[in-house]
MILO-18867 format. One line per 2 residues: number of its first residue (from 1); their letters; for each residue y, x, z of C-alpha. Coordinates in Angstrom, 1 decimal. Each point is the difference from the previous one (the first is absolute). Last residue first. Example, Ala and Ser with C-alpha at 12.3 -4.5 7.8 and 13.67 -1.06 7.14 Angstrom:
BEGIN
2 = SA = -1.1:13.7:7.1; -3.4:-1.4:0.7
//
This chain:
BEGIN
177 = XX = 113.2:11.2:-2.3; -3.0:0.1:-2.8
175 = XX = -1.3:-3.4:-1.6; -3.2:0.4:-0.7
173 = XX = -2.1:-0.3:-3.4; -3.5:-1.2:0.2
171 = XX = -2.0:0.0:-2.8; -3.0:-2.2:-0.4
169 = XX = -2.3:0.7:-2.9; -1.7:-2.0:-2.8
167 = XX = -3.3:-0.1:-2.3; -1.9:0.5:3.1
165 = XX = -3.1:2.3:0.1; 2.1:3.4:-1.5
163 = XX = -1.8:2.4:-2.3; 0.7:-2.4:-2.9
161 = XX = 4.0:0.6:0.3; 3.0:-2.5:-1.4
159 = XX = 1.3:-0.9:3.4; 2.0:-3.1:0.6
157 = XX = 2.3:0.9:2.5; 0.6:-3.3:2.5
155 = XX = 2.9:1.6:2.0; 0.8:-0.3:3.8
153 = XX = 3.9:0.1:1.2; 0.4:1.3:3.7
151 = XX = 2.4:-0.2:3.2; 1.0:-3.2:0.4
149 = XX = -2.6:-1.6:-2.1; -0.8:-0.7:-3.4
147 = XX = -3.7:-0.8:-1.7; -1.1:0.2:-3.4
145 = XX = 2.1:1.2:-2.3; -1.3:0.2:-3.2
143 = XX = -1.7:2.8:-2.4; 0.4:2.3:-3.2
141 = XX = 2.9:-1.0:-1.3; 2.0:-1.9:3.1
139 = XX = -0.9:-4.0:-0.3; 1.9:-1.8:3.5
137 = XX = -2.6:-1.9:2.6; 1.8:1.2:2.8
135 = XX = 3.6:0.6:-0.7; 1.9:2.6:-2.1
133 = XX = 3.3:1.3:0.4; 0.5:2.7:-2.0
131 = XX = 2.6:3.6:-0.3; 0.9:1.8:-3.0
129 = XX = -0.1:3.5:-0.9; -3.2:-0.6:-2.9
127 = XX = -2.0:2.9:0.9; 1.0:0.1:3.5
125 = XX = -0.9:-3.5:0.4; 1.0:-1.6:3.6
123 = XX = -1.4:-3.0:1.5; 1.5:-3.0:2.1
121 = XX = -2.5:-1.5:2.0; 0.7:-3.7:0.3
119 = XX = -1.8:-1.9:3.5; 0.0:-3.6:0.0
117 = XX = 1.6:-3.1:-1.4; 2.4:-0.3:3.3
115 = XX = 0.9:3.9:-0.8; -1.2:3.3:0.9
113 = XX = 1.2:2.7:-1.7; -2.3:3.2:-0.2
111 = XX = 1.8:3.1:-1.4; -0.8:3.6:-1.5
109 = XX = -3.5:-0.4:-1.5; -0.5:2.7:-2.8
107 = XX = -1.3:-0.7:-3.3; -2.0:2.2:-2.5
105 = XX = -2.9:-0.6:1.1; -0.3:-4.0:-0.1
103 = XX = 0.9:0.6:-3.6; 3.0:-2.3:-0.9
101 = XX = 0.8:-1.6:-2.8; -0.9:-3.4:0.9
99 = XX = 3.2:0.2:2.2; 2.5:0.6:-2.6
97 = XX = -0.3:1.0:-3.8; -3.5:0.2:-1.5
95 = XX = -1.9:3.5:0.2; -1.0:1.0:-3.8
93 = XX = 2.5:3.0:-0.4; -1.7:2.7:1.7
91 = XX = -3.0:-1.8:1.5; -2.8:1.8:-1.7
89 = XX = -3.0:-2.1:1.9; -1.3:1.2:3.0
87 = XX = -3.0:1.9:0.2; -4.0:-1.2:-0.4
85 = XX = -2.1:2.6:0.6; -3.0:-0.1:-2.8
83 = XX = -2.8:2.2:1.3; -0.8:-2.9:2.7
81 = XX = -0.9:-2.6:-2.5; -0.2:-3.9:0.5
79 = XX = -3.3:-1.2:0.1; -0.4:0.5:4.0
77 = XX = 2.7:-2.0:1.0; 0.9:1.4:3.2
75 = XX = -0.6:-2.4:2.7; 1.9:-2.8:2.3
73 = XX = -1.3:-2.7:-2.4; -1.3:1.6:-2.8
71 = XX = -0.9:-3.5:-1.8; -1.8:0.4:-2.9
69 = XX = -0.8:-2.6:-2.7; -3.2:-1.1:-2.0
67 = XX = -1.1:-2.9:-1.8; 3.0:-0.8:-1.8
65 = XX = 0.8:3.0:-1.9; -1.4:-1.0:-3.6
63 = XX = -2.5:3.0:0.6; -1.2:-1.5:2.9
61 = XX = -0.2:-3.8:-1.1; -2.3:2.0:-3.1
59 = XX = -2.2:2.0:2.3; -0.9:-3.0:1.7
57 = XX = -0.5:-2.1:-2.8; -2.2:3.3:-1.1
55 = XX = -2.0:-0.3:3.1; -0.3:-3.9:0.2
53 = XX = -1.5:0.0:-3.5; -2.7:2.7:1.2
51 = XX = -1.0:-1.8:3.0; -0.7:-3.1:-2.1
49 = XX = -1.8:2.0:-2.5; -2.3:1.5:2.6
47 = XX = -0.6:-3.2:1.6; -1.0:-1.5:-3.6
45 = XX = -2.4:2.4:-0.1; -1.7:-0.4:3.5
43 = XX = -0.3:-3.5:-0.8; -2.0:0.6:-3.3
41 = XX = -2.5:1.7:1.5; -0.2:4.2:0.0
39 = XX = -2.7:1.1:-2.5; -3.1:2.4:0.9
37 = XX = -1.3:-1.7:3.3; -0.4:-3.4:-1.6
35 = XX = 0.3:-2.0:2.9; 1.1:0.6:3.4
33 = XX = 0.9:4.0:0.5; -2.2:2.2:1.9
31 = XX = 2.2:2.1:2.7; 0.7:3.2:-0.9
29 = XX = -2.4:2.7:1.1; 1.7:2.5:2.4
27 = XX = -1.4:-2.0:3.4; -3.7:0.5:-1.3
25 = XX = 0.4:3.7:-0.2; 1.3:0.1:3.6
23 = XX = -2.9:-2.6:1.6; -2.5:1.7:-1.7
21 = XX = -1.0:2.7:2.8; 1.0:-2.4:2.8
19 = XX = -2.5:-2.3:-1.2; -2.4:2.8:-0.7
17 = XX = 0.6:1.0:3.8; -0.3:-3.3:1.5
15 = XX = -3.3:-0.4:-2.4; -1.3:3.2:1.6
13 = XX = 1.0:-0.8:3.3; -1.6:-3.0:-0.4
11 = XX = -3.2:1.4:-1.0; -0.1:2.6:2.6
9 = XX = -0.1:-3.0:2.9; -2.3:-1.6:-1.5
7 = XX = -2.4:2.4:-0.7; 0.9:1.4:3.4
5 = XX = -1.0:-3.4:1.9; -3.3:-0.3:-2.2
3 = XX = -1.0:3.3:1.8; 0.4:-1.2:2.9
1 = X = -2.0:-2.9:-0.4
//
């Protein structure tokens, strides 16, 4: 009876073993396909061809610009070039007459009035050798005022410069005593 025990017992470990043997040849076979195993049905083609129209339609509302947009948000755009810097533009002759002609650079801050309307900061263009009052909200060249207060005048500069996240920067210019 003994004996019968270890036939036993050796013949499942060698069909665990075989089974375990097999097991990783059997997993790389592909699965048998219903039907005729040689041609794929009917349904299976017309899936295909459904897929494929939705591809190029795709492909199509994308190249037509109105399937795909990007938003940077608060980041570099990272299709515009760094190697190309992007400078000011030749401003010799081309600046307009009066406020809107002035670069947010280029101006000094040597008043702040403050009225019933509000605060008027009264800036001074050594370029030009005038003086203007502008208010918040007022259109210089390259920017706008933002805020007044007694002491200060911020600028809205719009910046022209890939590198840099936002396309704007704040300038602060103080009134000195």
């Amino acid at each position: 009876m003994r004996t019968g025990l270890k036939m036993t017992r050796n013949l499942l470990i060698l069909l665990a073993s075989a089974t375990i043997a097999l097991a990783p040849a059997r997993a790389q076979d592909p699965a048998p396909i219903a039907g005729d195993a040689g041609a794929p049905s009917a349904q299976t083609v017309a899936d295909v061809g459904v897929r494929i129209d939705e591809i190029l339609e795709g492909e199509e509302a994308v190249l037509q610009g109105g399937a795909y947009s990007y938003d940077p948000g608060d980041r570099r755009d990272p299709f515009k070039s760094l190697e190309t810097a992007q400078t000011r533009p030749e401003l010799d002759a081309n600046l307009p007459e009066g406020v809107p002609g002035l670069l947010i650079d280029e101006v000094d801050l040597t008043g702040i009035y403050h009225t019933s309307r509000g605060y008027i900061a009264q800036l001074v263009s050594p370029s030009k050798d005038r003086s203007y009052l502008v208010r918040v909200g007022d259109q210089l060249y390259d920017g706008d005022v933002v805020r007044i207060t007694q002491q200060e005048i911020v600028f809205k500069q719009i910046v022209n410069d890939p590198t840099v996240l936002k396309p704007y920067r704040e300038v602060v210019k103080k009134l000195s005593p």
